[in-house]
MARFIBA-382596 format. One line per 5 residues: number of its first residue (from 1); their letters; for each residue x, y, z of C-alpha. Coordinates in nm, 2 decimals, always signed. Layout:
N
NUM = a = X Y Z; ...
END
This chain:
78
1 = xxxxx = -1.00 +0.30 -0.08; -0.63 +0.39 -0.13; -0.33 +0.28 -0.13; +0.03 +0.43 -0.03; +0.38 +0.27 -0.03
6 = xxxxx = +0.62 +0.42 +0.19; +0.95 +0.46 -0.02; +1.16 +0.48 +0.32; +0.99 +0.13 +0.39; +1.03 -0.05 +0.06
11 = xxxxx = +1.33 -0.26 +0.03; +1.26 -0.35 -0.31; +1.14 -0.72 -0.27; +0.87 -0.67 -0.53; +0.62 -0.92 -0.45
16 = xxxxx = +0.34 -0.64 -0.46; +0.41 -0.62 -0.83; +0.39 -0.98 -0.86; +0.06 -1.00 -0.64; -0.09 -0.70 -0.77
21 = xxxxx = +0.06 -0.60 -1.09; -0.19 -0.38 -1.21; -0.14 -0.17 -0.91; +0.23 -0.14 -0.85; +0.53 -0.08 -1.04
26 = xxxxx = +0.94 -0.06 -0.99; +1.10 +0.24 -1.00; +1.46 +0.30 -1.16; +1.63 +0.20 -0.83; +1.36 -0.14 -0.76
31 = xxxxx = +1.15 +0.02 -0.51; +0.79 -0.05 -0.50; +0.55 +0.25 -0.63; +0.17 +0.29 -0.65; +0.08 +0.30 -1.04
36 = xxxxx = -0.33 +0.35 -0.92; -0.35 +0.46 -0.58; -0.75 +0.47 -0.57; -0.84 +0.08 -0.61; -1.18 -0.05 -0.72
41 = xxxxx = -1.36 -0.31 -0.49; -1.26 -0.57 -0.79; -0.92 -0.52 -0.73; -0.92 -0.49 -0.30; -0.84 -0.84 -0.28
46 = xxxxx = -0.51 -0.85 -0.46; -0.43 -0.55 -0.33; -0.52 -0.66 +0.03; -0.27 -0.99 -0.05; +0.01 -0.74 -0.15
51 = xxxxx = +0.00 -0.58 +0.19; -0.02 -0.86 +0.40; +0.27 -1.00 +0.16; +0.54 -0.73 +0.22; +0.80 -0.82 +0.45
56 = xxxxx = +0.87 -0.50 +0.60; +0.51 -0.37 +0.55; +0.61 -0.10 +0.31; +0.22 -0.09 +0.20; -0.08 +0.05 +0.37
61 = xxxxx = -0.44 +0.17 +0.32; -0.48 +0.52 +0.38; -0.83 +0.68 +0.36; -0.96 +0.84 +0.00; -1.17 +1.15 -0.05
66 = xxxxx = -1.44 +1.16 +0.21; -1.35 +0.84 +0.34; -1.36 +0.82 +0.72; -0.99 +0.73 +0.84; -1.05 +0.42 +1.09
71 = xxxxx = -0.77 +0.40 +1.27; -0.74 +0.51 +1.64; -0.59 +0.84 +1.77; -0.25 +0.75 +1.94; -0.35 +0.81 +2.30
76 = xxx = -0.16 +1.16 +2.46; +0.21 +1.07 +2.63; +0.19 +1.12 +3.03
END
């Protein structure tokens, strides 16, 4: 699995670095960043608890190489 932060999204709250410091870091303005963007199945957990954490959901899983991606097709306007 991966992980992306969207740096539009991050407000800079930091509470994925605090959740899952091994994972994310602050840049020089105090926006979130992915410091390992493929994460182990050890480390889905913490990770898991930074998404669900960030107040303006900044963080999302996004599929890896060969990875399926699960979410559904937007259905066509009209």
């Amino acid at each position: 699995m991966r992980l992306r932060v969207d740096p539009v999204k991050c407000q800079g709250y930091a509470i994925c670095t605090e959740v899952a410091a091994r994972h994310f870091t602050l840049d020089d303005w105090g926006f979130a960043q992915a410091l390992v963007v493929d994460v182990t199945e050890a480390d889905v957990e913490a990770v898991s608890e930074a998404i669900a954490d960030c107040p303006v959901r900044a963080i999302r899983w996004i599929p890896g190489p060969g990875e399926a991606d699960d979410r559904a097709a937007p259905a066509p306007a009209g």
